[in-house]
C-alpha positions as CSV (number, residue, x, y, z in Angstrom):
1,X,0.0,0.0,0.0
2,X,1.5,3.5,-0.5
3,X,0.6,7.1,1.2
4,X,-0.7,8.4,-2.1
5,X,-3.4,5.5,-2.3
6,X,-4.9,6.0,0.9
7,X,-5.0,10.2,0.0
8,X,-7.9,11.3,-1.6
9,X,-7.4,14.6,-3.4
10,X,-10.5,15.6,-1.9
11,X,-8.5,15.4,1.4
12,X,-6.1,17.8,0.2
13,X,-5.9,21.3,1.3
14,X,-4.0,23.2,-0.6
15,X,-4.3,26.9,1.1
16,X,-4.9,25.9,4.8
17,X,-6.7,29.3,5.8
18,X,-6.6,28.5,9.6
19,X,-4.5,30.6,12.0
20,X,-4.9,27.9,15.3
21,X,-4.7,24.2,16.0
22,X,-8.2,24.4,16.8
23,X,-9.5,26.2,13.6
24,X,-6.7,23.9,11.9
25,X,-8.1,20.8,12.7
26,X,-11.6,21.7,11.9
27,X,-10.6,22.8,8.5
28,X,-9.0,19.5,7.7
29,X,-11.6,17.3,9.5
30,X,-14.0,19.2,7.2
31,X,-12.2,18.0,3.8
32,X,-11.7,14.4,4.8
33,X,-15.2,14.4,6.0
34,X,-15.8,14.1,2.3
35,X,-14.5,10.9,1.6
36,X,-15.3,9.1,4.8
37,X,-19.0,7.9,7.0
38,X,-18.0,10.1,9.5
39,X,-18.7,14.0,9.7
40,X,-16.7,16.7,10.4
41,X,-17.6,16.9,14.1
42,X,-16.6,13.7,14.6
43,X,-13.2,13.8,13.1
44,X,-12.5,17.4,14.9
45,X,-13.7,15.4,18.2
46,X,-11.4,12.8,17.7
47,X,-8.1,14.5,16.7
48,X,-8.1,16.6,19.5
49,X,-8.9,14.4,21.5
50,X,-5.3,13.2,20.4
51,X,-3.7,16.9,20.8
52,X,-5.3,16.8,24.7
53,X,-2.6,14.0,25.1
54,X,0.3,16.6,23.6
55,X,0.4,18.1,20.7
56,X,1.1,16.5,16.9
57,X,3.1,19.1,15.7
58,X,6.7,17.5,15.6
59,X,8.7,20.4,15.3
60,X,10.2,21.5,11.7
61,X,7.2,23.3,10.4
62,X,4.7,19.9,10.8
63,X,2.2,18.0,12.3
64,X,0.9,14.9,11.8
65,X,-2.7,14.6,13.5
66,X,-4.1,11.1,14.0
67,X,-6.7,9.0,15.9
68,X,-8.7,6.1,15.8
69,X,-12.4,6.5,14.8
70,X,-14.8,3.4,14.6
71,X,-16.6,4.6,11.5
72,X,-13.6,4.2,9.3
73,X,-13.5,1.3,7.6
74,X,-9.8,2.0,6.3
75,X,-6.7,4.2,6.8
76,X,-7.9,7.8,5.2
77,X,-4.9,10.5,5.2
78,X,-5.5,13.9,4.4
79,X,-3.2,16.7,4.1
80,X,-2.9,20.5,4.7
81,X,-0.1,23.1,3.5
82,X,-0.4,26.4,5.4
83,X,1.5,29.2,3.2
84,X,1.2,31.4,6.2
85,X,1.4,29.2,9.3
86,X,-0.6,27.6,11.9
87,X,0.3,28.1,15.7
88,X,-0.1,25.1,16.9
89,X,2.1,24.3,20.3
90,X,4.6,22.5,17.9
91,X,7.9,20.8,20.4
92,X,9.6,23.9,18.8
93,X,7.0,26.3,19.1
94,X,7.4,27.3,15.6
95,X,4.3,27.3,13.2
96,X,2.7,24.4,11.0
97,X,2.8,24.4,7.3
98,X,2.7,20.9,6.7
99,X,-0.2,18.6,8.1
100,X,-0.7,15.0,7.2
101,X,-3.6,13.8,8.8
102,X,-4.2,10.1,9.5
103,X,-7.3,8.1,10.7
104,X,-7.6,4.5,10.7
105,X,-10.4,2.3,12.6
106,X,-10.2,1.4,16.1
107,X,-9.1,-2.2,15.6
108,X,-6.1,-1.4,13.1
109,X,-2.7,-0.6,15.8
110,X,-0.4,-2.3,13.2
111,X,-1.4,-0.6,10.0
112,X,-2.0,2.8,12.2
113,X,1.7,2.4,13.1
114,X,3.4,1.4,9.9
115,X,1.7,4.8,7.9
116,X,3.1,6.9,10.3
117,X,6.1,5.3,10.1
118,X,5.7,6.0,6.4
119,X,4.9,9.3,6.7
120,X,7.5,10.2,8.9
121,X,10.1,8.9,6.5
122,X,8.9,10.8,3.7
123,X,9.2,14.3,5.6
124,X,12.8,13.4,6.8
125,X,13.6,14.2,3.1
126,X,14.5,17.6,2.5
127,X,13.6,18.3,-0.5
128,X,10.3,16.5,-0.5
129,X,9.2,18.9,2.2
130,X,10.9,22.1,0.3
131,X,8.5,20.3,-3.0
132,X,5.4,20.6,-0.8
133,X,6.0,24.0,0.6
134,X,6.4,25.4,-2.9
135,X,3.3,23.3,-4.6
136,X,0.6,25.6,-5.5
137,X,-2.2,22.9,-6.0
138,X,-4.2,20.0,-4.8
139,X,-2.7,18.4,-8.0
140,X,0.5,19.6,-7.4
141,X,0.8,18.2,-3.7
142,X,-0.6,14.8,-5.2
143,X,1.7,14.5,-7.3
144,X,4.8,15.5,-5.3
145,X,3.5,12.5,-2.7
146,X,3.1,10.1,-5.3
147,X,6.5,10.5,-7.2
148,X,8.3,10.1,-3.1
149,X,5.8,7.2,-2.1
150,X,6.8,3.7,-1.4
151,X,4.9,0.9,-0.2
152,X,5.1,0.0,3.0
């Protein structure tokens, strides 16, 4: 399976407009909404439920967002560029630009664990995470994840 399978571009948010985590995460629950049984409120709910327990944003300008939910049926990633920045109580306390979101179904540890493994060795790459800054489209983004994906 690779990232770029499992990312619908409808999931893709190419001008994050959110300032804050809180407004952040509600932005992003609201486009993977879209390609998922459960609503917006319900993926907000759940991923900060996951920031109460300390915060996703793993320093270096990202945050990777992530819970369990029982109304997905499989791992859903969504993803978020911020041009300007969200603050977002990152371990550096620098702003987010890059958010990967990830929801899988309550009953799925392994495969929860091996995409974020997968995720987190695609943004140790430089210049993948320059690519994404710099994309200007959902199209663009999907592409730049696709050409770096692996299966894992």
């Amino acid at each position: 399976m690779r990232i770029s399978q499992l990312l619908n571009k409808k999931s893709i948010i190419a001008d994050l407009k959110a300032a804050d985590k809180k407004a952040a995460i509600k932005e992003l629950a609201a486009a993977i909404s879209t390609s998922t049984k459960a609503s917006e409120k319900q993926i907000a709910e759940v991923l900060m439920d996951r920031e109460h327990l300390g915060s996703t944003g793993i320093g270096g300008g990202i945050a990777i967002p992530h819970g369990k939910l029982d109304l997905i049926e499989s791992t859903v990633i969504g993803f978020g560029l911020s041009k300007s920045g969200v603050e977002y109580d990152s371990l550096d306390n620098k702003p987010v630009h890059i958010f990967f979101v990830l929801l899988t179904s309550e009953n799925s540890t392994g495969n929860h664990l091996k995409v974020l493994a997968q995720i987190s060795k695609l943004l140790k790459m430089d210049q993948f995470k320059h690519s994404l800054l710099t994309a200007d489209c959902v199209d663009d983004i999907h592409a730049i994840i696709s050409e770096q994906d692996e299966d894992f």
